[in-house]
Backbone bond lengths (Angstrom), bond angles and torsions (degrees), N, CA, C in turn:
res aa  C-N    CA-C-N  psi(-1)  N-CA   C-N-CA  omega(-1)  CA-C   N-CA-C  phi
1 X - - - 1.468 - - 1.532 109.72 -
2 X 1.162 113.16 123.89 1.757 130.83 169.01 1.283 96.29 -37.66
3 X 1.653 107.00 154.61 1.633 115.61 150.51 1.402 100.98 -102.07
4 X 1.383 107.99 -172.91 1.739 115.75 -165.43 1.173 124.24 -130.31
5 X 1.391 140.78 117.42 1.212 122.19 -176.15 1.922 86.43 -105.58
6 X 1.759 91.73 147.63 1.335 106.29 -166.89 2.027 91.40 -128.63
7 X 1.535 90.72 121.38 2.149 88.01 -179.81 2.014 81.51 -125.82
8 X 1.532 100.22 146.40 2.002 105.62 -153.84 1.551 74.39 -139.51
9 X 1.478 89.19 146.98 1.255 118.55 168.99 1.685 137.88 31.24
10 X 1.919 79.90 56.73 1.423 111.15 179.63 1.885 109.96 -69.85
11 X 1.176 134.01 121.42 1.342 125.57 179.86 1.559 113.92 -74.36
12 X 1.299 106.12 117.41 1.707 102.01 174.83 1.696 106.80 -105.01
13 X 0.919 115.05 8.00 1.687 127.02 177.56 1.121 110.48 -126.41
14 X 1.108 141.52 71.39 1.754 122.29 165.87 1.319 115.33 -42.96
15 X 1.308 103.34 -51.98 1.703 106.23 -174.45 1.709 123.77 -45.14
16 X 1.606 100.46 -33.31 1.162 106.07 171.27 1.749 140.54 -138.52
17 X 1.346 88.43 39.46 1.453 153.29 -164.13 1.759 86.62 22.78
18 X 1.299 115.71 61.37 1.546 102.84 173.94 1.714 103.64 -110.32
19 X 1.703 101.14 158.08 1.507 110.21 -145.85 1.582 109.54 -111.58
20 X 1.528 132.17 -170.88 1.534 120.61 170.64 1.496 91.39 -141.95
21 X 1.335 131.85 -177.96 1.363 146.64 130.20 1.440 110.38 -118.44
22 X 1.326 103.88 140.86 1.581 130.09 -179.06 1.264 107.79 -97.91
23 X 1.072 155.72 133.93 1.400 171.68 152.90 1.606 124.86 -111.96
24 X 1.263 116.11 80.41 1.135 115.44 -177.17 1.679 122.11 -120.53
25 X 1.643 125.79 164.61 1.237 129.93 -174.24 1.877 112.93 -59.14
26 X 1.282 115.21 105.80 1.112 102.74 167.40 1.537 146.33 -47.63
27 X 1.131 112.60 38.55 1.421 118.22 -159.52 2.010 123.25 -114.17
28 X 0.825 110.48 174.83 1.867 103.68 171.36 1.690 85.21 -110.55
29 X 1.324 88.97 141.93 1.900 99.28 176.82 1.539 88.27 -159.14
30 X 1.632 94.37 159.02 1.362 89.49 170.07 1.764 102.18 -121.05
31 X 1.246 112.49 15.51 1.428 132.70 -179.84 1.566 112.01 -92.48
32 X 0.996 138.35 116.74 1.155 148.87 -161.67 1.777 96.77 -70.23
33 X 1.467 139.86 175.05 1.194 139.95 -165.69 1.930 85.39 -141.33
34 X 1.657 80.08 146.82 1.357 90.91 174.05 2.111 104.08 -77.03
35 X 1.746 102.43 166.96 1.260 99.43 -162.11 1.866 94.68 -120.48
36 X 1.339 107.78 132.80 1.258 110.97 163.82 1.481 133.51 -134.87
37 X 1.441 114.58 110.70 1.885 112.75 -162.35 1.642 91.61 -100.99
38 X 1.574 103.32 128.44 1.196 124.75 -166.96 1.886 89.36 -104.02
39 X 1.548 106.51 133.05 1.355 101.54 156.36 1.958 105.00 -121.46
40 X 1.456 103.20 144.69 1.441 99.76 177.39 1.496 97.10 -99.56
41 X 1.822 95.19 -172.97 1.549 123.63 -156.06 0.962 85.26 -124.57
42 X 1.796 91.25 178.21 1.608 112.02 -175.94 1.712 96.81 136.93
43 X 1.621 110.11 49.85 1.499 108.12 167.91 1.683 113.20 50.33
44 X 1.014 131.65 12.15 1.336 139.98 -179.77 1.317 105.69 54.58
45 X 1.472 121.77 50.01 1.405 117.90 166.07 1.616 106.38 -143.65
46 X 1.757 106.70 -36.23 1.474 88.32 168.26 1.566 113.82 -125.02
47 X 1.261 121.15 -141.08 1.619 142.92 -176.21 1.646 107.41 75.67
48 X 1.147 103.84 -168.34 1.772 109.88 -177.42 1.419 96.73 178.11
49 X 1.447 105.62 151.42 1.679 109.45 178.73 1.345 154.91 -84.23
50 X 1.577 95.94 30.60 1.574 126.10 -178.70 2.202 100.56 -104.77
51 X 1.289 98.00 -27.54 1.633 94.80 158.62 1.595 116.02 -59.79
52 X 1.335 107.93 -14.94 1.631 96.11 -166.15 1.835 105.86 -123.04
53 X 1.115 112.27 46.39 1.217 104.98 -164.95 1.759 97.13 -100.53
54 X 1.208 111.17 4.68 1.629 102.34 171.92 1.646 110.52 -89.49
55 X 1.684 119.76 -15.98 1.275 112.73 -175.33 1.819 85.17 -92.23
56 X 1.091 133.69 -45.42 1.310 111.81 163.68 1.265 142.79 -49.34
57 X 0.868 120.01 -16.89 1.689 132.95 -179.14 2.053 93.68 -100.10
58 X 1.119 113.46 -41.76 1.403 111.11 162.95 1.051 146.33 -19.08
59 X 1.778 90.15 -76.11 1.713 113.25 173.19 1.785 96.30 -63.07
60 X 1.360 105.56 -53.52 1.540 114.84 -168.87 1.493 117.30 -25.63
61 X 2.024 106.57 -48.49 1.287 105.00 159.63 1.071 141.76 -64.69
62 X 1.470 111.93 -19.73 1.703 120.50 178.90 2.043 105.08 -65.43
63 X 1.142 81.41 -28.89 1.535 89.18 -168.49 1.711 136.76 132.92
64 X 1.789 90.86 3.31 1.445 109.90 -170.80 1.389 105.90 -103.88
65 X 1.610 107.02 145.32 1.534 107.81 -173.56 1.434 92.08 -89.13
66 X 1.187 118.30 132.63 1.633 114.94 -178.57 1.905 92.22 -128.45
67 X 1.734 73.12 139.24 1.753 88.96 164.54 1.193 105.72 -125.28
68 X 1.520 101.13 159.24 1.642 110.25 -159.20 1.814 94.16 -126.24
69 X 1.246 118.54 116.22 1.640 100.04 174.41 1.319 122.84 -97.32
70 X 1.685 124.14 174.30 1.081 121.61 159.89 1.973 110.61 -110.06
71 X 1.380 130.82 154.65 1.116 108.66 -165.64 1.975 95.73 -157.07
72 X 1.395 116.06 159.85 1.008 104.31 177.69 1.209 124.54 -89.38
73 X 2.025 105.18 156.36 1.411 79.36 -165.25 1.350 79.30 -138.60
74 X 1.895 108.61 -175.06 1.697 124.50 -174.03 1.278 119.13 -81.68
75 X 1.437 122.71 114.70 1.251 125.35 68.65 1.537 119.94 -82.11
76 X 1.635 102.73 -38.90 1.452 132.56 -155.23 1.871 94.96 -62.52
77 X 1.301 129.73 -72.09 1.347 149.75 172.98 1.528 131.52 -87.45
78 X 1.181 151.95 154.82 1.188 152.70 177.28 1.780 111.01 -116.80
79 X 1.276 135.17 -173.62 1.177 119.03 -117.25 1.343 85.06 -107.15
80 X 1.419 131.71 -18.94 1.937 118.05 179.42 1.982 105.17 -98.40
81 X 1.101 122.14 -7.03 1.372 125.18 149.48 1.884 103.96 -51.43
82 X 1.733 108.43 -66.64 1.253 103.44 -175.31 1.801 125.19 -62.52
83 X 1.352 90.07 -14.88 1.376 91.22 176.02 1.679 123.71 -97.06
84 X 1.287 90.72 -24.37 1.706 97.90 155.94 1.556 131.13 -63.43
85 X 1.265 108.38 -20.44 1.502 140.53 177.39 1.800 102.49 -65.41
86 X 1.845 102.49 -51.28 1.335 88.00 -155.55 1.898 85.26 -94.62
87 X 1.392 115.56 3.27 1.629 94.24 178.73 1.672 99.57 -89.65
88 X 1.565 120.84 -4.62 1.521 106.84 -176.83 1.453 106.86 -82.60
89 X 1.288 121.16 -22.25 1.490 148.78 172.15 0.990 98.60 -50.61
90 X 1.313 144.96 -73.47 1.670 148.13 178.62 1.253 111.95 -67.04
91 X 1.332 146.51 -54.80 1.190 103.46 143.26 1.533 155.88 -15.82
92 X 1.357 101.74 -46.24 1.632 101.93 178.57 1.455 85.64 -78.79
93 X 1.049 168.91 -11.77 1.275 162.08 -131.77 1.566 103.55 -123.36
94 X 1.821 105.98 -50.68 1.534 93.08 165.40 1.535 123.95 -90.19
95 X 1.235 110.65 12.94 1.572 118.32 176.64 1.822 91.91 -100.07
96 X 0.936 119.96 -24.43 1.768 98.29 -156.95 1.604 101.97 -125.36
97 X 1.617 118.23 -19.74 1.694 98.31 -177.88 1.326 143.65 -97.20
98 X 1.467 87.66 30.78 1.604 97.77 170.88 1.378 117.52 -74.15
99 X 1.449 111.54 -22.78 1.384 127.96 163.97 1.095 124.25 -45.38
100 X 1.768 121.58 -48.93 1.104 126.80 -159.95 2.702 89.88 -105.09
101 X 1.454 101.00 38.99 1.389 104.46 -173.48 1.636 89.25 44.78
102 X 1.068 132.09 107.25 1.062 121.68 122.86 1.961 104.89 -151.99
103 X 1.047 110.92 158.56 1.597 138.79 -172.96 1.712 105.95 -46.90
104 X 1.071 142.38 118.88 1.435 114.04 -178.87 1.810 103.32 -109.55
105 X 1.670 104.31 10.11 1.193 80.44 167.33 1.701 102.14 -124.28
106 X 1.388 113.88 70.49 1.231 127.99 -146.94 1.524 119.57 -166.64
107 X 1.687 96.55 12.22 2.064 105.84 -170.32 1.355 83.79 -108.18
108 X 1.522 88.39 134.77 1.365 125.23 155.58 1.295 129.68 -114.24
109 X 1.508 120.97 141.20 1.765 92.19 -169.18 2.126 85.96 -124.18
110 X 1.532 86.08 158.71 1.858 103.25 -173.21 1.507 90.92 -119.71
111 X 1.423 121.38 160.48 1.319 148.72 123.73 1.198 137.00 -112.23
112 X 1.598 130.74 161.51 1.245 138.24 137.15 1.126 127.81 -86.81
113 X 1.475 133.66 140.19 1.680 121.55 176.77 1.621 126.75 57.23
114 X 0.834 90.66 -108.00 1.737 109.62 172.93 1.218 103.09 -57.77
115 X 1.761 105.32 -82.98 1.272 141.49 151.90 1.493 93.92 13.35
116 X 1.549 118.75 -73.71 1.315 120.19 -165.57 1.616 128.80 -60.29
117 X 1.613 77.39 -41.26 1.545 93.55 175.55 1.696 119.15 -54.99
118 X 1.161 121.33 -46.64 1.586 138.02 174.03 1.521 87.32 -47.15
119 X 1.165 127.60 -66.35 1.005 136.77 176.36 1.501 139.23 9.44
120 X 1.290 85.50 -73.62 1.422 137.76 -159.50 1.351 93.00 -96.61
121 X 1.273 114.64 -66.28 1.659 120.44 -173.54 1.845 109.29 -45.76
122 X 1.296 111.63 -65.16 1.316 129.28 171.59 1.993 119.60 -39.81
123 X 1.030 82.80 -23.23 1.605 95.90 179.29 1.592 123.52 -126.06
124 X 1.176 94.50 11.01 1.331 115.74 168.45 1.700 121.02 -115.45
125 X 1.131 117.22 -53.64 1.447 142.00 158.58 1.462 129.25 -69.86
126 X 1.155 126.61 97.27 1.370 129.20 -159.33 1.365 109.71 -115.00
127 X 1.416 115.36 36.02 1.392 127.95 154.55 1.697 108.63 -77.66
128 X 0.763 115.39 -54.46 1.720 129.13 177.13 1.560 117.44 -29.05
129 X 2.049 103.57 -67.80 1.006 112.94 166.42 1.631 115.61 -65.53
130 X 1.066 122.09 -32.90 1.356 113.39 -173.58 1.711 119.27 -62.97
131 X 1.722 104.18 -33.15 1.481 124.73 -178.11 1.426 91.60 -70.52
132 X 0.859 136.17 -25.42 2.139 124.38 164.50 1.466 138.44 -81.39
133 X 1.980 83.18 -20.05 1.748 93.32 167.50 1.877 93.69 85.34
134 X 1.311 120.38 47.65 1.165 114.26 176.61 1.195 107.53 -145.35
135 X 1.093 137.19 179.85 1.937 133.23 -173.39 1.829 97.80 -123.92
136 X 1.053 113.44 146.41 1.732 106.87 -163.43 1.294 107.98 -69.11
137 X 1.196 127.69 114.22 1.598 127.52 170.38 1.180 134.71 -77.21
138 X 1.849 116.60 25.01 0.999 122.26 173.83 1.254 105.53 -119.07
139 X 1.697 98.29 147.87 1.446 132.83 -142.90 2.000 93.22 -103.80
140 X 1.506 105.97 -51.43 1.242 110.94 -170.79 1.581 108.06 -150.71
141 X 1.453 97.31 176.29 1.592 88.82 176.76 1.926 110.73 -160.92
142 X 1.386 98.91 117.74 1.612 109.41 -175.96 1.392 103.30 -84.29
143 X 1.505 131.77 128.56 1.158 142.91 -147.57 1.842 84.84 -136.30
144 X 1.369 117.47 114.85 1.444 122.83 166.10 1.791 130.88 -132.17
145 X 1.579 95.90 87.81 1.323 103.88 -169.74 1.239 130.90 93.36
146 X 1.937 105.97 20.32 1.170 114.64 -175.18 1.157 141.74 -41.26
147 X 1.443 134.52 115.70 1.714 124.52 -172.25 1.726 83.30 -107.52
148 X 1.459 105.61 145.63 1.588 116.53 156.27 1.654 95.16 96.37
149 X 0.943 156.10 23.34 1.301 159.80 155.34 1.396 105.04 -58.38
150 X 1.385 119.25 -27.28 1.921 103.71 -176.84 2.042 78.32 -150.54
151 X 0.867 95.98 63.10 1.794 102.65 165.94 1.180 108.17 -20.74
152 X 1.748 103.85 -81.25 1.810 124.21 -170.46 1.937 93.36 -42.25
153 X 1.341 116.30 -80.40 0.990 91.73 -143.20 1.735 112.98 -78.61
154 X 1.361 120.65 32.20 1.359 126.40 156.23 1.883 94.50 -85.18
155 X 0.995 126.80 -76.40 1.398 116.68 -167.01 1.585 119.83 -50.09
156 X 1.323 111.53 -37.10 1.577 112.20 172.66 1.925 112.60 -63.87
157 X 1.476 90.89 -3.54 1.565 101.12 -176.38 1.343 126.07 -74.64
158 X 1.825 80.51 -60.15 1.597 108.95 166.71 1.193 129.54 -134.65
159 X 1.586 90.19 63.04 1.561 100.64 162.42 1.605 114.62 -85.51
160 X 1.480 116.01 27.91 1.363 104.30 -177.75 1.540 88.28 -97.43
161 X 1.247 123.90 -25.31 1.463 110.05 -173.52 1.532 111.85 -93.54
162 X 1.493 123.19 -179.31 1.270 130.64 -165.40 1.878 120.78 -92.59
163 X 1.368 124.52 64.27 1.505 146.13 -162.91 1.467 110.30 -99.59
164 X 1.436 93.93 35.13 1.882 108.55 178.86 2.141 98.23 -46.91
165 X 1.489 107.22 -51.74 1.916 91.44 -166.62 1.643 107.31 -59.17
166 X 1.466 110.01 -49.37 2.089 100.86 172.31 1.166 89.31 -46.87
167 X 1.469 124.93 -88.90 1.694 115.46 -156.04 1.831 126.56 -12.00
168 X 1.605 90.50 -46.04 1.400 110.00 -177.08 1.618 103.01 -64.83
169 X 1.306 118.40 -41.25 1.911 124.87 -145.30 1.046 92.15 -112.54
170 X 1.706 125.61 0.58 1.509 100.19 167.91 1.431 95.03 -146.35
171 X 2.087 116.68 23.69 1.449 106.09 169.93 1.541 110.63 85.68
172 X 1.164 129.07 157.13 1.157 151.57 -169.76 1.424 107.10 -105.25
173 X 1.369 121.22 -34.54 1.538 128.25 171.59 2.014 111.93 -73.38
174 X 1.444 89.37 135.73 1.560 92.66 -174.76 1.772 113.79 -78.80
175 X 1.290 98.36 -33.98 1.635 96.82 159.37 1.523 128.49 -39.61
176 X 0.998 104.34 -37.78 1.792 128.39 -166.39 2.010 87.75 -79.54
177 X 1.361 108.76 -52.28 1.451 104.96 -174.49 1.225 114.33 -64.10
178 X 1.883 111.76 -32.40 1.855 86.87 168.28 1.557 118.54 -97.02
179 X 1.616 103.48 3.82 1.829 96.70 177.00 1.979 91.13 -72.51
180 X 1.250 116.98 -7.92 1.513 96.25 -164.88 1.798 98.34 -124.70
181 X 1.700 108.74 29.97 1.272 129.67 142.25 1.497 148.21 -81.92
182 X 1.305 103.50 68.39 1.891 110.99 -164.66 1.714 94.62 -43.56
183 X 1.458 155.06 19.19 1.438 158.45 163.12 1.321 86.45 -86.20
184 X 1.030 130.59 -76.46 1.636 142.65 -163.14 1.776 105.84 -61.86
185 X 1.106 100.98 17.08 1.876 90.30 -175.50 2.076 98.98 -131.52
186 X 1.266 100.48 -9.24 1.433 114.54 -156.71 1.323 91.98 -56.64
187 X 1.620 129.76 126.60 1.683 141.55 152.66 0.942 124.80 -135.69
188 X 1.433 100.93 175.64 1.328 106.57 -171.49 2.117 112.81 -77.61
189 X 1.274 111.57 131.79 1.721 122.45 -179.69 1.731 112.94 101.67
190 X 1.645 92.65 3.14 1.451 89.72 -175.30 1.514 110.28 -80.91
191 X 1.794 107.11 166.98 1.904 96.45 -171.18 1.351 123.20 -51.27
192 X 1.159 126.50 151.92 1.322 133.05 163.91 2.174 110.61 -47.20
193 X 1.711 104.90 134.32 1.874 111.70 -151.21 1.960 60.78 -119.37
194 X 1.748 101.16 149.05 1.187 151.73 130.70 0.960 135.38 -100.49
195 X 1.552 160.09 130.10 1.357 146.57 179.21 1.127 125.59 -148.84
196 X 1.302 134.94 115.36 1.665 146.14 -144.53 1.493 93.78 -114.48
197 X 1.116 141.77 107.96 1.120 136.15 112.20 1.983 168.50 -76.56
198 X 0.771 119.41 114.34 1.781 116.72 -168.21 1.298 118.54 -40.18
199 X 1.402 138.94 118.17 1.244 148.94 -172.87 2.061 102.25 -58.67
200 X 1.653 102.20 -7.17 1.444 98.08 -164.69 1.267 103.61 -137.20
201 X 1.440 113.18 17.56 1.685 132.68 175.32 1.794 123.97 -49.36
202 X 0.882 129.19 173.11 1.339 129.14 172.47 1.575 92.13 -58.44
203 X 1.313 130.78 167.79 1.246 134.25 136.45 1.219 139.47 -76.25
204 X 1.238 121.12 -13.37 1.409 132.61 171.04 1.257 95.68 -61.86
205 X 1.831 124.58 -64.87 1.344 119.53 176.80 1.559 121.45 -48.58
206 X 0.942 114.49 -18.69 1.665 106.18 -165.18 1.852 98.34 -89.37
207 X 1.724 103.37 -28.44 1.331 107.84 177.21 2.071 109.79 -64.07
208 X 0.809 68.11 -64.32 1.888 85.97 -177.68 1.273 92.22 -39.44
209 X 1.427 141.69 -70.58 1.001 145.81 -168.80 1.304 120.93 -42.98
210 X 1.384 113.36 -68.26 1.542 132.94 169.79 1.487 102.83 -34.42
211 X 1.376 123.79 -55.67 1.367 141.09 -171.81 1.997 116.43 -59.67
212 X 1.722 104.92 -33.56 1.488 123.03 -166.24 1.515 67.21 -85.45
213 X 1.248 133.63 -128.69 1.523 151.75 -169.27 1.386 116.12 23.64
214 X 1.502 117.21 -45.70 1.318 156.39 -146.65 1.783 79.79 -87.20
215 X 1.362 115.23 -61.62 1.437 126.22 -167.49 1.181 120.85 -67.11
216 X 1.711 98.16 -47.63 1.161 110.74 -173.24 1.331 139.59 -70.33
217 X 1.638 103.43 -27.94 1.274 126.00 161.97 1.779 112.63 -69.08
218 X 1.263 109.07 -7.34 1.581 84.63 146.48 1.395 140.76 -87.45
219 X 1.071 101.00 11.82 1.494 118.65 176.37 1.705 105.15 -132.85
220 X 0.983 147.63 -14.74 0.998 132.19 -179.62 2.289 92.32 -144.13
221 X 1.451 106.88 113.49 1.107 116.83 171.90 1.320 122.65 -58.02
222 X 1.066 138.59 -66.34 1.362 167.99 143.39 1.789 116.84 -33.63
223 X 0.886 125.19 -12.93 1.398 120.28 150.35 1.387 121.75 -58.43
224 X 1.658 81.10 142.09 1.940 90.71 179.17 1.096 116.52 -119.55
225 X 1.324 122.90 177.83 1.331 151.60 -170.53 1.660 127.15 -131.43
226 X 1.148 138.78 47.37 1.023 172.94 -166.25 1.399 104.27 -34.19
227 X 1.403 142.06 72.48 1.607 125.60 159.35 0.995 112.57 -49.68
228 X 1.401 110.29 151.58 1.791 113.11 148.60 1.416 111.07 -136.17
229 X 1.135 93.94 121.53 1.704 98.93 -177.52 1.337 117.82 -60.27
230 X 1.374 108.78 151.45 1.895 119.04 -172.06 1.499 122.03 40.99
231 X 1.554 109.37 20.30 1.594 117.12 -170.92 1.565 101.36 -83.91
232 X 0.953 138.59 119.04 1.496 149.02 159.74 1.350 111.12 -72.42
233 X 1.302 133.31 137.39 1.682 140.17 -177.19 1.373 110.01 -36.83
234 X 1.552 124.86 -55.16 1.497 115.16 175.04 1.312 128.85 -66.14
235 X 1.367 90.08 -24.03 1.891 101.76 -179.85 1.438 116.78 -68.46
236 X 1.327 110.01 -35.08 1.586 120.97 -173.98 1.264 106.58 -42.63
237 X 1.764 113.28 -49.68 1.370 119.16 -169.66 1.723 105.19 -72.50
238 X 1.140 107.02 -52.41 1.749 137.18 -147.12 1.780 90.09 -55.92
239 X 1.885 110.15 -36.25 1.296 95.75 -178.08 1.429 129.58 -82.97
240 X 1.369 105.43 30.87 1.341 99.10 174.31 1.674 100.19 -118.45
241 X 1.107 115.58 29.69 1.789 112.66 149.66 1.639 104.07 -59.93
242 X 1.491 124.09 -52.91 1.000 115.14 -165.59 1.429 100.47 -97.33
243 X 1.761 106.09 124.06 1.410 128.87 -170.43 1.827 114.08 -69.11
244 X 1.354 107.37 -5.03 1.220 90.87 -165.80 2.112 92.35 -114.08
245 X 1.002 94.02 11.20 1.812 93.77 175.30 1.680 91.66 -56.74
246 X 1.588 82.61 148.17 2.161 100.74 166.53 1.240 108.76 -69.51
247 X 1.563 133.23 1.46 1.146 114.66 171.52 1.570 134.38 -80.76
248 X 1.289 81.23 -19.58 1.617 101.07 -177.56 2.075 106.58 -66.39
249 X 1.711 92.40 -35.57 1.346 93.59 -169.37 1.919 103.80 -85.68
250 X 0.693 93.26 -0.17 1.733 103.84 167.10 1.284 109.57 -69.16
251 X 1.692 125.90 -60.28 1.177 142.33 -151.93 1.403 87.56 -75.72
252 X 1.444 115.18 -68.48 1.718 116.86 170.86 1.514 126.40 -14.79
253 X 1.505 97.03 -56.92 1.778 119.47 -172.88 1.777 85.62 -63.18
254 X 1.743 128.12 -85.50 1.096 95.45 -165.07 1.244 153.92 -68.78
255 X 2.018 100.21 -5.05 1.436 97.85 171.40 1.858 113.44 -58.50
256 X 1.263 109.77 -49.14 1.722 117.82 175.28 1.412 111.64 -36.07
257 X 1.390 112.48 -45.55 1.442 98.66 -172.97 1.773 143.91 -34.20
């Protein structure tokens, strides 16, 4: 197992002074490292990316330069601000991590939850990248415990109950709920989708999910869908404190592919 060199709270936004951590293999190589930008969860209102520095230091040992972001979130912004956030993020990522060895034609970006959803959206939707004047530099994308994959039709679901903060983070207009539906963006050449889900997850997620896969595999054959038995939504993430879980070697297997 690698050691890690860890460089925190590099600014990739001046404008809006938001930050990254780099986590990469401590080593001399003359082999470039595969690249992975982690965004976390937290319902798109809280967390930050010093909670997640064990799946960064993680991958780091496998051999992956992982970046971890920080990004804005709601009250302050709504949900294509946050997603513009994580496409300015990859950018600095393919402008700056060759520095830190890593591959630049070789980033992949992961989420949890939310996390995932940005995710997904960003690599699905190529309005984002296009509003920067860049071509999408993601290669693939590990999806873990995704909430918000088919937005609209969670709110057209349960709009009988009271979901005033989505309303807010993804608007009151239903248009807005499927522009901020990575289902509704799915085509053909887009990165290669992975997707991990908890055998003990919300059900909304397991629905949405079932439903993305369902889609997605019409465009991509070979995509998976990942159970994990007795995994509960926080756990999905939480188990990658311990570096030697099979999940990690999952993520491995499909970046290689």
């Amino acid at each position: 197992m690698l050691f890690v060199r860890q460089q925190k709270n590099i600014i990739y936004s001046i404008e809006k002074q938001l930050t990254l951590n780099v986590y990469s293999p401590k080593r001399k190589s003359s082999v470039s490292n595969d690249v992975l930008v982690f965004i976390h969860g937290g319902n798109w209102t809280t967390g930050n990316k010093s909670m997640y520095r064990f799946f960064g230091k993680g991958m780091a040992k496998k051999g992956v330069v992982t970046v971890i972001i920080d990004y804005r979130k709601y009250p302050f912004v709504n949900y294509p601000s946050m997603a513009m956030d994580v496409a300015q993020s990859l950018k600095w990522v393919k402008d700056n991590i060759t520095s830190f060895s890593g591959d630049t034609n070789k980033i992949y970006v992961s989420g949890h939850s939310a996390g995932a959803h940005l995710a997904a959206l960003i690599a699905t939707d190529t309005s984002y990248f296009d509003s920067i004047k860049i071509n999408n530099p993601i290669k693939g994308c590990v999806l873990i415990d995704a909430f918000g994959l088919d937005i609209y039709s969670y709110l057209k679901r349960e709009e009988k109950y009271n979901y005033d903060v989505y309303r807010s983070i993804f608007t009151k207009d239903e248009e807005q709920w499927k522009n901020g539906s990575p289902f509704f963006h799915l085509h053909e050449g887009m990165p290669k989708f992975i997707l991990f889900i908890g055998g003990k997850t919300y059900p909304g997620i397991i629905k949405e999910s079932n439903a993305f896969i369902i889609e997605l595999k019409k465009y991509q054959s070979d995509a998976q869908l990942i159970t994990v038995p007795r995994k509960r939504h926080a756990g999905m993430i939480f188990s990658y404190i311990n570096p030697k879980k099979i999940a990690y070697n999952q993520i491995l297997e499909f970046m290689k592919k």
